[in-house]
SETOR-749903 format. One record per residue (C-alpha): residue number from 0; y, x, z. Coordinates in steps of 0.001 Angstrom, whole numbers, plus 500000, padded with zeros to 6 digits. Each point is the difference from the previous one (the first is absolute). Layout:
// residues N
 resi  north   east     up
  NUM      Y      X      Z
...
END
This chain:
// residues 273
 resi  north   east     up
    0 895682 940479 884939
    1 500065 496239 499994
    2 503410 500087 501190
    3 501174 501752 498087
    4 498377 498085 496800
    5 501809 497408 501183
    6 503820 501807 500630
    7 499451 500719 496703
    8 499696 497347 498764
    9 502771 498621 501146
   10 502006 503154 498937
   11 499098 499637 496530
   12 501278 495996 500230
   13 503323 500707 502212
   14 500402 502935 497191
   15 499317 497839 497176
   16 502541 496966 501468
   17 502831 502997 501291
   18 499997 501666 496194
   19 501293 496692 498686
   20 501976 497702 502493
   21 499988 501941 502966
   22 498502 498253 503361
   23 496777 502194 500031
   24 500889 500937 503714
   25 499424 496897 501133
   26 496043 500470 498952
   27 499250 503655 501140
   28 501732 499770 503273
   29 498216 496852 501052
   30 496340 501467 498973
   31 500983 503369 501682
   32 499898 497883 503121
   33 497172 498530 499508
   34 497809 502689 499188
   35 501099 501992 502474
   36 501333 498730 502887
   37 499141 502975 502161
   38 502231 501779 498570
   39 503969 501135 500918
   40 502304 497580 498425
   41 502260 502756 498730
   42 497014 501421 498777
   43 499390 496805 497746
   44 503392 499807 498594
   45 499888 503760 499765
   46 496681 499592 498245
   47 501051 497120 497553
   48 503634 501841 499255
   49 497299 502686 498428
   50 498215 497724 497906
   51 502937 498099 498960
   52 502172 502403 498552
   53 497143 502008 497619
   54 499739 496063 498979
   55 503708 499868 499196
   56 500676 503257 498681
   57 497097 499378 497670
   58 502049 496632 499026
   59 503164 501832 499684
   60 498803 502610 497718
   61 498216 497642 497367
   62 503482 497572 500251
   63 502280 503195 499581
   64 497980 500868 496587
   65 499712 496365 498512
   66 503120 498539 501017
   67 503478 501198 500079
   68 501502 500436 503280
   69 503996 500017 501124
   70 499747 503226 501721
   71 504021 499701 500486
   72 499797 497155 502527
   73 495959 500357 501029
   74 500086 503803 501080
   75 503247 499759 502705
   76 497913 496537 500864
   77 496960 501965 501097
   78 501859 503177 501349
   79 501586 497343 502330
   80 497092 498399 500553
   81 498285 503147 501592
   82 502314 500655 502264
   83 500345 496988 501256
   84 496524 498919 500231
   85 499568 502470 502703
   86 502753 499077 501929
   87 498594 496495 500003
   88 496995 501062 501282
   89 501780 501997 502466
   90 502191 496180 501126
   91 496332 498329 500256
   92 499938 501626 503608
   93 503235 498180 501182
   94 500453 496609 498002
   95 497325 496887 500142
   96 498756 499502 496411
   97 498730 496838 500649
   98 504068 498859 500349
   99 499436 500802 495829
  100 496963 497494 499113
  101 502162 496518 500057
  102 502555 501695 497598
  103 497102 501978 498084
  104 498377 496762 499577
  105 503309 498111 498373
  106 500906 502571 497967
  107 496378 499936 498434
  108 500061 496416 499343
  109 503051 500312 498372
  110 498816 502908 497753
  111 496682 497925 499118
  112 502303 496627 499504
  113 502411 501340 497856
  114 497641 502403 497581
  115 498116 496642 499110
  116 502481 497967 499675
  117 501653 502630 497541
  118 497242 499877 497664
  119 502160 502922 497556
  120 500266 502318 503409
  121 499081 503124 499327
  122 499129 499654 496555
  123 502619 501856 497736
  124 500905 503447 500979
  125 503751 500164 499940
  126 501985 502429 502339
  127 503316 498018 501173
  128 501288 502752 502168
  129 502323 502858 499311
  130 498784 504161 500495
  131 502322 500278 502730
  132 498923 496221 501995
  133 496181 501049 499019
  134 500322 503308 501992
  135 501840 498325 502778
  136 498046 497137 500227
  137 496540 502316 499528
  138 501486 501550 502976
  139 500618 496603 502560
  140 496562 498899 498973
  141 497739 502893 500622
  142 501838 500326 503268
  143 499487 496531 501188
  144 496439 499567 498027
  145 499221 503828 501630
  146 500497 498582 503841
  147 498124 496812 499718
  148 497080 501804 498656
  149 500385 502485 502461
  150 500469 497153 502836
  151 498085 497545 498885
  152 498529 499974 496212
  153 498105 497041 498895
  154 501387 498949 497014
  155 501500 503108 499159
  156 499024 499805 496196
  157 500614 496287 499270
  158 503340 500460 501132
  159 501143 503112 498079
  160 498429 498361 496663
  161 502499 496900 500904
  162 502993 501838 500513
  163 499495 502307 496927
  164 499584 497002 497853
  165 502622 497605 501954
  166 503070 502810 500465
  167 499087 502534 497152
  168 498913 497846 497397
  169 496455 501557 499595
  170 497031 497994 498767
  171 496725 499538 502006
  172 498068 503526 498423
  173 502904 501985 500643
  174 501220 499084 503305
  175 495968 500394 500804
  176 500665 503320 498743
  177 503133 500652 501588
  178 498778 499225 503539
  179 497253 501933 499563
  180 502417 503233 499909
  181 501420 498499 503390
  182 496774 499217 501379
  183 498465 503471 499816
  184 503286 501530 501870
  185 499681 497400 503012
  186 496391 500656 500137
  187 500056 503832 499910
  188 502919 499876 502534
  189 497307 497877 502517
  190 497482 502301 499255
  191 501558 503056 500681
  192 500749 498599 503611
  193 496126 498514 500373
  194 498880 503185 498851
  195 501764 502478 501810
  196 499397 497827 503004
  197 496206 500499 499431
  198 499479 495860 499255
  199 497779 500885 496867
  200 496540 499067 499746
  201 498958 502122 497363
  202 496299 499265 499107
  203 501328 496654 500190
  204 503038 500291 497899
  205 499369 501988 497185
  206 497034 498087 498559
  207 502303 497069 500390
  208 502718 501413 497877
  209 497757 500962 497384
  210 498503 496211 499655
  211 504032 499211 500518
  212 500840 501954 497082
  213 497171 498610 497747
  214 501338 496608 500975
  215 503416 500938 499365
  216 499103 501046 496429
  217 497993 496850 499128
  218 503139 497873 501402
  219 502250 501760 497929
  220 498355 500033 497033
  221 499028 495831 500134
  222 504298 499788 500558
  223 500766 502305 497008
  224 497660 498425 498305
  225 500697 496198 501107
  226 503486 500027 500180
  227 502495 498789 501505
  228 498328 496836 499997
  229 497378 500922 501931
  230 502284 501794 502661
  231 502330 497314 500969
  232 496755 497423 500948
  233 498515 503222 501826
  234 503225 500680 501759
  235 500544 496224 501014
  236 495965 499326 501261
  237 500702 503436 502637
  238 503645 499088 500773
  239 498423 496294 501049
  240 496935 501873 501468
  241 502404 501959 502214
  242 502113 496839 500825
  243 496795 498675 501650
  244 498922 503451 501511
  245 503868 500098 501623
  246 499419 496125 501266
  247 496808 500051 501703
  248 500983 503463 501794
  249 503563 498018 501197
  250 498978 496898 500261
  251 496021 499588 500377
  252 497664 501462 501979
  253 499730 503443 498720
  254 503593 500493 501423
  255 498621 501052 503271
  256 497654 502804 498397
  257 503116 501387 497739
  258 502214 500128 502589
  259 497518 501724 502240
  260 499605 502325 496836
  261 504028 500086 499662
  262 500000 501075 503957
  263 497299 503051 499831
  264 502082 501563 496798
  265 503408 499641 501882
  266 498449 501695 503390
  267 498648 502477 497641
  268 502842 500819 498534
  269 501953 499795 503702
  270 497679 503032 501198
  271 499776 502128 496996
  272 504051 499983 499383
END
């Protein structure tokens, strides 16, 4: 029971962080493994897919009736995103993600760099792109978004919200909202695949989603209420918390435990394809 206290605990926070900048990921799946390090790895990510997407769903549905939402370029976004989150998990068995952090890692510090130094980023909501280049470009980016977070994943959220606002002219609340919609389509497509694989720790999982959801519905109610004020300095403290997650797994010493974990979910992957 202690455990568990303490999963969900860490549910409610990655919930509360995820419903607002995204990045909540990065907090669930490190206290999966250290709670319970007996268990399957699979099984973890399978177990922390669960909790994750009652989080964001619960996100989604409290954006979806507060703010308005481009359906026109988000929905083909997330229908692309589904499919092709599962064919990145699928590549994870024959490509080295670790080949990814170095770029990861640039493109991060560029993100973080260039929302502070453009201090009006994000702040005015004003669509710049055409129905037909929405649609299309919906399409290239749930596709591409869809495999990483298939493949790979951390980071996921942060970078949606920056291309919705940096490409489609969205400000920081509805691009939140917008890659929400996305979020919850690469998520259920994991899912599906952990679940019908048998990777769910139940008991575990679903009293983590429901302190994920309460945290999800706190976070998005402080960013309604906040604005998009409050957003941007949320989105720029995990975007620079994920920069130094990314650097210490490349670069310090934790990059011999992550790409011991990076090994185990390839040769997973290897025998269960």
């Amino acid at each position: 029971m202690e455990t568990i206290a303490y999963l969900c605990f860490f549910a409610f926070l990655a919930g509360f962080i995820d419903s607002v900048v995204g990045g909540g990921g990065l907090i669930q799946l490190p206290a999966l493994l250290v709670f319970l390090p007996g268990a399957p790895l699979p099984a973890l990510f399978g177990t922390g897919k669960f909790a994750g997407i009652a989080g964001t769903t619960a996100a989604m549905v409290r954006y979806v009736r507060t703010v308005k939402i481009n359906y026109l370029a988000i929905l083909p976004a997330a229908l692309a995103a589904f499919a092709c989150s599962f064919l990145g998990a699928r590549a994870l068995s024959h490509l080295d993600t670790n080949l990814l952090k170095p770029l990861i890692l640039v493109l991060l510090v560029l993100v973080a760099v260039y929302t502070f130094i453009r201090k009006d980023f994000g702040a005015l909501h004003a669509p710049k792109l055409t129905e037909t280049k929405e649609k299309l470009y919906g399409l290239l980016i749930g596709a591409s978004i869809g495999f990483y977070d298939g493949f790979f994943g951390p980071g996921t959220g942060s970078f949606l919200i920056f291309i919705f606002i940096g490409i489609f002219g969205f400000n920081f609340l509805a691009a939140s909202a917008a890659s929400k919609v996305v979020n919850v389509a690469t998520n259920f497509s994991a899912l599906l695949y952990f679940a019908f694989k048998g990777y769910v720790i139940y008991e575990v999982a679903i009293p983590m989603a429901v302190c994920s959801v309460i945290g999800s519905q706190l976070g998005t109610r402080t960013a309604l209420k906040r604005g998009v004020g409050f957003v941007r300095v949320l989105f720029l403290v995990v975007v620079s918390g994920i920069i130094i997650k990314f650097a210490y797994d490349t670069y310090g010493t934790g990059g011999n435990d992550f790409n011991q974990l990076a090994t185990t979910v390839q040769q997973w992957f290897g025998r269960k394809g």
